[in-house]
C-alpha positions as CSV (number, residue, x, y, z in Angstrom):
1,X,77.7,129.5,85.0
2,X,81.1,131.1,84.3
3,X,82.0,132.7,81.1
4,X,82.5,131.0,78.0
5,X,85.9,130.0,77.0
6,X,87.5,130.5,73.8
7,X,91.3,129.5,72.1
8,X,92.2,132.5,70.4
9,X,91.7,132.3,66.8
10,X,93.7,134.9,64.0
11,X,92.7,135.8,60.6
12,X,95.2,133.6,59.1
13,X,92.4,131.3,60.0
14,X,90.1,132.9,57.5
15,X,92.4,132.3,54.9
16,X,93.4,128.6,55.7
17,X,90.2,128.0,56.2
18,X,89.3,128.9,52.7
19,X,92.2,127.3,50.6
20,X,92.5,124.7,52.7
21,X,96.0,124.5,52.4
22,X,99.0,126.8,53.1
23,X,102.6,126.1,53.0
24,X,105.4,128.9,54.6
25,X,108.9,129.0,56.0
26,X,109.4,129.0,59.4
27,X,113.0,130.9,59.3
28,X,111.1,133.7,56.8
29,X,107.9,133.8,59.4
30,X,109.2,134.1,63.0
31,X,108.0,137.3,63.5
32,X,104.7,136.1,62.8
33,X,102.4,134.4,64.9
34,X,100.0,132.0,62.7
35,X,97.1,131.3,65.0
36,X,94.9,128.7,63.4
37,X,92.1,126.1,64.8
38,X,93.9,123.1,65.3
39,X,90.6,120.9,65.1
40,X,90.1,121.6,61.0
41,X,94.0,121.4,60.5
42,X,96.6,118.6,59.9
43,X,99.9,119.3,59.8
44,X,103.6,118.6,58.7
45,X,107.1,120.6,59.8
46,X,110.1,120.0,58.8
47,X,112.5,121.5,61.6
48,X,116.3,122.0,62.5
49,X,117.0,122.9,65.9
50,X,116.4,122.0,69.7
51,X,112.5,121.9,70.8
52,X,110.1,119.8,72.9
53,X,107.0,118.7,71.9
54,X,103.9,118.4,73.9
55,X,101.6,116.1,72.2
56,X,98.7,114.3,74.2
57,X,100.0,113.4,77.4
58,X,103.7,112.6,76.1
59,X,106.6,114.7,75.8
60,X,109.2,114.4,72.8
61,X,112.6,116.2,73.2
62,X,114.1,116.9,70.3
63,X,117.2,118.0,68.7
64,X,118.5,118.2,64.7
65,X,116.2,117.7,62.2
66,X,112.9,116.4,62.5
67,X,109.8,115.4,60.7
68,X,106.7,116.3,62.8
69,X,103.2,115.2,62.4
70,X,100.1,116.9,64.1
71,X,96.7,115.4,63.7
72,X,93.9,118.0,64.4
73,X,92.1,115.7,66.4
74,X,95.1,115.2,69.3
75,X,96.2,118.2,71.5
76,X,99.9,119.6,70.7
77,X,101.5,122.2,71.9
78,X,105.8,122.8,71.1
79,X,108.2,125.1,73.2
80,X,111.4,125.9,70.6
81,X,114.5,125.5,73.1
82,X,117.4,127.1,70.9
83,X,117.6,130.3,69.4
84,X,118.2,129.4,65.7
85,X,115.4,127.6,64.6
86,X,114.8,126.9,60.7
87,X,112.8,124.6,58.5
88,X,109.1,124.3,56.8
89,X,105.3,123.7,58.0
90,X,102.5,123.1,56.0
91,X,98.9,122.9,57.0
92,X,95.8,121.3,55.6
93,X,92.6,120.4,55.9
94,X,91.4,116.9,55.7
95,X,88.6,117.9,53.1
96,X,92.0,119.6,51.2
97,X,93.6,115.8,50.9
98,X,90.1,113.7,50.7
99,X,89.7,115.0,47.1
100,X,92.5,112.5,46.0
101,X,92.3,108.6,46.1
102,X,95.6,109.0,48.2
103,X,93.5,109.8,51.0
104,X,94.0,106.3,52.3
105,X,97.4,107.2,53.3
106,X,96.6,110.1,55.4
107,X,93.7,107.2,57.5
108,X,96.6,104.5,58.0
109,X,99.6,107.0,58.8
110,X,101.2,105.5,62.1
111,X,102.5,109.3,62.4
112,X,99.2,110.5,62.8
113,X,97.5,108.2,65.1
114,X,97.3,108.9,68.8
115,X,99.2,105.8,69.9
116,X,101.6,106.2,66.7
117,X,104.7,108.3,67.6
118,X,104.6,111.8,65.5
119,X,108.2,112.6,65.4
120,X,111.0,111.1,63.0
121,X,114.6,111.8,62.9
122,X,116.1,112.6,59.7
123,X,119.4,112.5,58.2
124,X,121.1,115.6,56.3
125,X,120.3,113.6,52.9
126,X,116.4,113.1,54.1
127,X,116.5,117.0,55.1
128,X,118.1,117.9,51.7
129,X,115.0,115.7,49.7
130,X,112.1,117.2,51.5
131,X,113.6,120.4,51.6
132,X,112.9,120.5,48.0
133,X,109.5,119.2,48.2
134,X,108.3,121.5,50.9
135,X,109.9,124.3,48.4
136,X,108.4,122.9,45.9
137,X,104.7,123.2,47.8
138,X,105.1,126.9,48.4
139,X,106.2,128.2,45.2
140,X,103.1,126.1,44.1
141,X,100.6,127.6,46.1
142,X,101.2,131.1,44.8
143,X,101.5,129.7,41.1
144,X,98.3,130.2,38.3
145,X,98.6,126.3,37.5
146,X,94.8,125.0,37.6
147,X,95.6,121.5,38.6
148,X,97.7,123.1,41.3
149,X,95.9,121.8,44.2
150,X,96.3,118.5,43.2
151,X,99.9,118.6,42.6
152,X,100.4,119.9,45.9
153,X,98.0,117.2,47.1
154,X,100.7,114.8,45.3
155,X,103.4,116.3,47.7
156,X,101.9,115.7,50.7
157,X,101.2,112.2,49.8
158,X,104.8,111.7,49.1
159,X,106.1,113.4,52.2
160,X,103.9,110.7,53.8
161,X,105.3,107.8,51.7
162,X,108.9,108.7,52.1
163,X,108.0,108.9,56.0
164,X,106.6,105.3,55.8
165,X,109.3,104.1,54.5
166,X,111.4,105.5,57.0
167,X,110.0,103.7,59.6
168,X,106.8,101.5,58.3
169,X,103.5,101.4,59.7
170,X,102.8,98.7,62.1
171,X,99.2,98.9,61.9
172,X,98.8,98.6,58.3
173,X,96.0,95.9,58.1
174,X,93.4,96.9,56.4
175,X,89.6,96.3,57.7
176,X,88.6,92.6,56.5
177,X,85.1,92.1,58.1
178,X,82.2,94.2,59.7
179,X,83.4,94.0,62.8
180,X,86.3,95.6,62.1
181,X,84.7,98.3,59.9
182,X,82.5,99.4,62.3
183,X,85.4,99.5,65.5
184,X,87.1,101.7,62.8
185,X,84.4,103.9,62.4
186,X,83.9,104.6,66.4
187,X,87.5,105.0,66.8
188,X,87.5,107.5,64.0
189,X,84.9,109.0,65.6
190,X,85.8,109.5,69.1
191,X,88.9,111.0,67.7
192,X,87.2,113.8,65.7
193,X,85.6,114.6,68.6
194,X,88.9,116.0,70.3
195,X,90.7,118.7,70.8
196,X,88.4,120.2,72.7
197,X,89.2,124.4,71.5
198,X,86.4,126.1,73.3
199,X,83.8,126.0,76.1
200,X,80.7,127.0,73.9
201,X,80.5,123.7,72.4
202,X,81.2,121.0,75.1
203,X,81.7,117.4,74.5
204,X,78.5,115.6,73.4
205,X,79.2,111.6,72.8
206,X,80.5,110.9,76.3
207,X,79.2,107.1,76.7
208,X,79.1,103.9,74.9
209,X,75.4,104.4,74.4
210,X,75.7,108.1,73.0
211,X,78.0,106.5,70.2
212,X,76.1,103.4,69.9
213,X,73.1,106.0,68.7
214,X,75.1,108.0,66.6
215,X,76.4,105.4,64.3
216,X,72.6,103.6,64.5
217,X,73.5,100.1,66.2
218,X,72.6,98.1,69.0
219,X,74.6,99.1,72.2
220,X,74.9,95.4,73.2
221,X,76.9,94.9,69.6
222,X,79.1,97.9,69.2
223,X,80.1,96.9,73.1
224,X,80.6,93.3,71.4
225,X,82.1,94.2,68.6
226,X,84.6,96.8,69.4
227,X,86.5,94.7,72.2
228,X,86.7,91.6,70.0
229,X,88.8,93.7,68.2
230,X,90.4,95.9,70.3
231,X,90.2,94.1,73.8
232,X,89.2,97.1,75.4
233,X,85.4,98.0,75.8
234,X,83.8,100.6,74.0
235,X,83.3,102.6,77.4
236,X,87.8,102.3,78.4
237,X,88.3,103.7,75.0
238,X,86.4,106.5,75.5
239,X,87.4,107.1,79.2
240,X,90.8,107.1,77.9
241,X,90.7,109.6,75.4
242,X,88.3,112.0,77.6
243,X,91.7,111.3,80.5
244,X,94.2,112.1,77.6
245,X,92.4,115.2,76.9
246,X,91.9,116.7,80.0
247,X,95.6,116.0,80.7
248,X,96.4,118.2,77.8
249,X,94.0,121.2,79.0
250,X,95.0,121.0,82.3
251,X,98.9,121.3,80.6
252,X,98.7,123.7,77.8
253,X,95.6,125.5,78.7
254,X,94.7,128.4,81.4
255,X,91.2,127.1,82.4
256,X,89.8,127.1,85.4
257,X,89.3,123.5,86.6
258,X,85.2,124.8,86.1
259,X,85.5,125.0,82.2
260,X,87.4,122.0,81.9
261,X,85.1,120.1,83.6
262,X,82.0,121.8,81.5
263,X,83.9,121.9,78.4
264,X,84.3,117.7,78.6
265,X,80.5,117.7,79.0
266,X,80.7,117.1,82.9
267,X,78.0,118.9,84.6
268,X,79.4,120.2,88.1
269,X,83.3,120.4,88.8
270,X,82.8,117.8,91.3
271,X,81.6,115.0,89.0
272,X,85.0,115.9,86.8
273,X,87.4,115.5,89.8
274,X,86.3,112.3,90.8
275,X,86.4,110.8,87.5
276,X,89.9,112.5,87.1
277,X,91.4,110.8,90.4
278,X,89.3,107.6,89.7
279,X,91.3,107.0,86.9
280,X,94.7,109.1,87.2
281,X,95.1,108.7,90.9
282,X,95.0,112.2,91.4
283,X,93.2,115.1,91.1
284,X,93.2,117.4,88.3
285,X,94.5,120.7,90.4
286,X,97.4,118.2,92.0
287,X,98.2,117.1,88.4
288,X,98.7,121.1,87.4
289,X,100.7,122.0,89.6
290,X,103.0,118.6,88.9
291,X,103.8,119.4,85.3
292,X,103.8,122.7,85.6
């Protein structure tokens, strides 16, 4: 078996990873590369300037200043374009925000959904508003104030809110039976289940049945339940995701065809490639060397 694959990880990981929360300025940080894992981490910039954004499989181009959202559960990657580049990023853990009621927010965000868009444009008055909040977040974090978490925890929320109100969810229901309660739950979990960061710990709820034993139901009603909601089977959504994901590695990764393959739980290369062109129409080495 080949050698175990790992994304880099810094020590500014230690310390987010411990707070749970950490706030900076791009402008006043570019000499500094912040390598986190992306899997533990949501989070918020507030950019001016000309990039493109790799998240999933879709590409935003952007110019001015936006409003980005990263989920740590969907593969991003950004290339910045011009040579000034300014603005704010925050990061935090999904433990961080779950200690406030506003939680609920963060779960029914369109901005951090996989089919939700993650990028807003904003006008100079927007920029001018949460430049002040983001400000606000980082002068907090260093401050003695020992409710400080939670004010900061109030930011976020109302970075979110402002957001929604910028361009409102459309997939604000809330869950009004079982059957939607538990589709919610397997969604939620397929997604934690991605990105995939390393080849040590390869995918382990591949199929409908895996999931089905997980959350401790019959196979025959999750199946049921989940495309009377949806109106795709349990089995599409998770060959989707497991398609969006290897996408991504194959784009923003340097792994061998091998450790992607073994790293989304598929035993021998061969079995990967023909599930890849089974459902993309082409093989993962031709789909490489197309984006590249």
């Amino acid at each position: 078996m080949e050698e175990k694959v790992t994304r880099a990880i810094s020590s500014f990981n230690k310390e987010l990873k411990l707070q749970g929360f950490k706030a900076f300025q791009i402008e006043g940080d570019g000499a500094e590369t912040r390598t986190y894992s992306r899997k533990e981490f949501y989070k918020i910039c507030l950019t001016t300037g000309e990039s493109k954004i790799h998240y999933s499989d879709k590409t935003f181009e952007q110019e001015g200043t936006i409003l980005f959202f990263g989920n740590p559960h969907i593969p991003y990657s950004w290339e910045t374009i011009s040579t000034a580049y300014v603005g704010y990023t925050i990061l935090f853990s999904e433990d961080f925000f779950k200690n406030s009621e506003r939680s609920e927010s963060l779960q029914h965000s369109s901005f951090f959904k996989i089919g939700g868009t993650p990028v807003l444009q904003i006008t100079e008055e927007q920029r001018s508003f949460l430049n002040t909040i983001f400000q606000k977040m980082i002068a907090e974090q260093e401050s003695d104030y020992i409710f400080k978490d939670e004010l900061i925890r109030n930011y976020i929320s109302l970075i979110i809110h402002e957001s929604l109100k910028m361009e409102p969810s459309q997939n604000y229901e809330q869950s009004k039976n079982a059957s939607s309660r538990l589709t919610s739950v397997f969604l939620e979990l397929l997604e934690r289940q991605f990105p995939v960061e390393t080849t040590a710990n390869p995918l382990q709820l591949r199929t409908a049945k895996h999931y089905a034993q997980y959350l401790n139901v019959h196979i025959n009603y999750l199946n049921r339940t989940v495309k009377e909601v949806t109106g795709k089977s349990t089995t599409t959504h998770i060959t989707e995701r497991i398609i969006t994901e290897a996408k991504a590695l194959l784009q923003h990764t340097e792994w061998s065809i091998s450790e992607i393959a073994y790293a989304l739980g598929f035993e021998y290369p061969t079995y990967f490639n023909n599930f890849f062109k089974k459902f993309t129409g082409t093989t993962p080495t031709s789909y490489r060397i197309s984006e590249v």
